[in-house]
N, C-alpha and C positions, 0 to 999 in steps of 0.2 A: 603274148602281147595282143591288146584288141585289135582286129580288124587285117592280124597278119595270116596268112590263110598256111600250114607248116604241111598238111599231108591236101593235096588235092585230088579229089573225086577216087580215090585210091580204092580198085577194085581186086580182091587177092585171095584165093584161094590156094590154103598150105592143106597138102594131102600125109598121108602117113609114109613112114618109110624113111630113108636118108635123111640129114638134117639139109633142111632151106635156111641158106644164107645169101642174106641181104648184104649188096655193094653198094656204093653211090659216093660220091664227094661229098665232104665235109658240106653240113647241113640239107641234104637230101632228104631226110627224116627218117632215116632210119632208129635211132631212138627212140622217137615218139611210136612210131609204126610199133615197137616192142612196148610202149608205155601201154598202147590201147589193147595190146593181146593180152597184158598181164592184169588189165581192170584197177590200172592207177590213175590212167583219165579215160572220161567218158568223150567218145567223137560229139563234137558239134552237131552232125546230121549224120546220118547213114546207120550201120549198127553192127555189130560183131556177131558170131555166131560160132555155137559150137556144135559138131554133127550136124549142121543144118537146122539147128535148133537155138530161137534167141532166150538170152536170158538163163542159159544154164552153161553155167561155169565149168569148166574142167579142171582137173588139180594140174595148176601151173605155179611155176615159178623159176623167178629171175636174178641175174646175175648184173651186176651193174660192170662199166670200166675199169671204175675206182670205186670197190666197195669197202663200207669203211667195218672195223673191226671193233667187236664188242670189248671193252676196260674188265676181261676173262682172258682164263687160257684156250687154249685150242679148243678142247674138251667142253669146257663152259659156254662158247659160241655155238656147239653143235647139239649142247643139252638147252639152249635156249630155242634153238630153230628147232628140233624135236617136240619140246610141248609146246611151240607155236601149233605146229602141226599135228598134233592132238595124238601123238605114240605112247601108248601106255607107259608108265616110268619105267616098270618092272625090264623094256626093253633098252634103256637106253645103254647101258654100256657094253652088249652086242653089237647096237647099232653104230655107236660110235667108234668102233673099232672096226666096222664093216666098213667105214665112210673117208676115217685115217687109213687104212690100206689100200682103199682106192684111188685116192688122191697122190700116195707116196709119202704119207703123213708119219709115217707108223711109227710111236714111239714118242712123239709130241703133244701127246696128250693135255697133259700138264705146265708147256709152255704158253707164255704168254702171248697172245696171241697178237699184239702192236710189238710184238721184238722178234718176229717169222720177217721173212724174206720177203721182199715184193712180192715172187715169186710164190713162196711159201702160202704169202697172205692170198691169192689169188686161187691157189689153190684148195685153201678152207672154204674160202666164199664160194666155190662150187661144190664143196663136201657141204658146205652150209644151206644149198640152192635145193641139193639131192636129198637133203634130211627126211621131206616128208614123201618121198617116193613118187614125183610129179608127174602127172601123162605131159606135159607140154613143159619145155625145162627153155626159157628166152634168155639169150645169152647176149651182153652189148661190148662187143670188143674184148671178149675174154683173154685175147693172151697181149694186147695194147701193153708194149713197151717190156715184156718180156724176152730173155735169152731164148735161143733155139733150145736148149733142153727142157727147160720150162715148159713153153710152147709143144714140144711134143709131149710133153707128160698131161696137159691140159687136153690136147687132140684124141688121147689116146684114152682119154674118159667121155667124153664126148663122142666116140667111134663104139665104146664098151655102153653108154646109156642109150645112144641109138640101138644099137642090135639087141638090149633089153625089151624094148619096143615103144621108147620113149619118143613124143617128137620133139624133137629141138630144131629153132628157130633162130637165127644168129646172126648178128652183123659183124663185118669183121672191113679193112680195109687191105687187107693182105692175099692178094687175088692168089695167089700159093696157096693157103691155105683155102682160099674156096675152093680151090680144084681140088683139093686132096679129098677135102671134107662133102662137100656139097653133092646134095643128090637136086634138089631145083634152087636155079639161082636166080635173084630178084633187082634187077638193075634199077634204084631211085634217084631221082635227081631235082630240086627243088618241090618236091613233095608230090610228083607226079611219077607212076610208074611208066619207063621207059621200055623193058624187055621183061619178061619172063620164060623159063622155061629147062628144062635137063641140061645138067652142066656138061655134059658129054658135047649136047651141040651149040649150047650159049659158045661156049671156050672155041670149038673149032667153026661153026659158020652161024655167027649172029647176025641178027633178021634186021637189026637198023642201024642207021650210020652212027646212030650214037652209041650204040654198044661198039661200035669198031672204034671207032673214036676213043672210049674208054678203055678198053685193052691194050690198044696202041699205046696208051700212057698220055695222050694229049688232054687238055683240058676240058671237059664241057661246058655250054657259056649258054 
């Protein structure tokens, strides 16, 4: 919308290692904050950068809340995000079998992919995410409204693509799951960055009252 300003003066450098996950109350901008890392919109002013370097792209890719599934089977959604991503054909049903076992797929190849499970579906879309083997993998609320085993089977590729050497970028509103996950965490609130810094001491002694404030569970105004 003209004239509504969603990330303000937002200064943020994500380093390698651990994945960084982004907290903040609903419309903080954490979303947008993921739209501009992925190169789906361009900032108003200021500019991205990759390596220290503008203008060159890193192979990224993202993960929506609710992403929606291709009218394919499992198989055909992840042979569709493979020649997006320019994989020889000759590899894809290696990969695609690399991609269902990571996920916990194994065996659904052949289903269709709008009759999987919330769950299920949430889980292709990040075997969907991984197809082209991305340095920077943005995740927006990946296990939102998912069961705990769900949730752990989603964490636990996410833990497996980090230690790959992947960076992943994530917003999530389930401060559990930042703590388990998170190696720097990014507190946003009305499109300003509030706190940054290692979730070891974010979690046990944060540096401003609105980060206490937000752990506490009170509201930010």
């Amino acid at each position: 919308m003209r004239g509504v300003t969603i990330l303000d003066r937002l200064s943020l450098t994500v380093g390698a290692g651990a994945p960084t996950v982004l907290i903040g109350p609903n419309g903080a901008g954490k979303t947008t904050a993921l739209r501009l890392m992925a190169g789906l919109m361009a900032p108003t002013s200021g500019r991205i950068t990759w390596g220290g370097r503008p203008d060159v792209p890193a192979r990224r890719a993202i993960m929506f809340q609710k992403p929606a599934m291709l009218r394919r089977s499992a198989g055909g959604n992840l042979r569709y995000a493979l020649n997006a991503a320019g994989i020889p054909r000759r590899d894809y049903a290696g990969r695609i079998h690399e991609l269902l076992a990571l996920v916990g797929l194994d065996g659904l190849e052949r289903r269709p992919a709008r009759r999987l499970s919330g769950g299920e579906q949430q889980r292709l879309a990040l075997a969907r995410a991984l197809a082209g083997d991305p340095a920077v993998l943005l995740l927006d609320e990946p296990t939102a409204s998912l069961d705990p085993a769900a949730t752990k089977t989603i964490e636990d590729v996410i833990r497996a693509v980090a230690a790959k050497g992947a960076k992943v970028v994530m917003s999530t509103h389930d401060l559990g799951q930042a703590r388990r996950l998170g190696g720097d965490i990014v507190l946003l609130h009305r499109g300003r960055l509030l706190e940054t810094g290692p979730a070891a001491t974010f979690f046990t002694s944060p540096q401003t009252e609105a980060a206490r404030i937000f752990l506490a569970g009170d509201l930010l105004v």
